[in-house]
N, C-alpha and C positions, 0 to 999 in steps of 0.2 A: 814188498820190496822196500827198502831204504830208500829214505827221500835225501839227506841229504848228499852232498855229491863227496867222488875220489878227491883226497887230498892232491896237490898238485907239485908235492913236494913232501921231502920226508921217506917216513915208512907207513905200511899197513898191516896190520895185523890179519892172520888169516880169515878169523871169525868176523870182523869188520867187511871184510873184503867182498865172504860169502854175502853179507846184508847187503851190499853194495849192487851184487850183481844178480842177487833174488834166487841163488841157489843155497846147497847144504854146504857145510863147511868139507865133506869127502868127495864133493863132487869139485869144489876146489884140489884138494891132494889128489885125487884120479887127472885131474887135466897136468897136473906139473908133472906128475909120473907118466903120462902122456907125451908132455912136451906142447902141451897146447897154450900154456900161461906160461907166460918167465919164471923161474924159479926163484924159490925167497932166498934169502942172506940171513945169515946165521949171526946175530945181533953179541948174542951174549948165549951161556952153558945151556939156557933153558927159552930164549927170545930167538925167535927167526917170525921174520916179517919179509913183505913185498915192497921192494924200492916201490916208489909210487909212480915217479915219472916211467920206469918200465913200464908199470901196471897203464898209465893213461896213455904211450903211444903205441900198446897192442889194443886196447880197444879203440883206439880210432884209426888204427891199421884195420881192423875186422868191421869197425862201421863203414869205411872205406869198402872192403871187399862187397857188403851185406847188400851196400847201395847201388 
């Protein structure tokens, strides 16, 4: 797993994000095609990333649930 922590602001990149949470990067795209992760934002032609603050108040919405 990635040790250092989500940005708290900005963007995330997909591959980043999968380090972040200790999975694959498809199992990132299966959860948004899901609906289980926010979905990214389409940055530029070829750039789509995950707002970050989405990204950190759904994991502490599901730390919440988990606890």
């Amino acid at each position: 797993m990635f040790t250092d922590t989500i940005p708290t602001k900005g963007y995330i990149r997909r591959f980043r994000l999968a380090q972040h949470l200790g999975v694959h990067v498809t199992t990132v795209d299966r959860w948004v095609r899901e609906k289980r992760i926010p979905a990214p934002v389409k940055l530029g032609e070829k750039i789509t990333a995950f707002d970050a603050v989405e990204i950190n108040n759904w994991l502490a919405e599901r730390r919440g649930k988990v606890a």
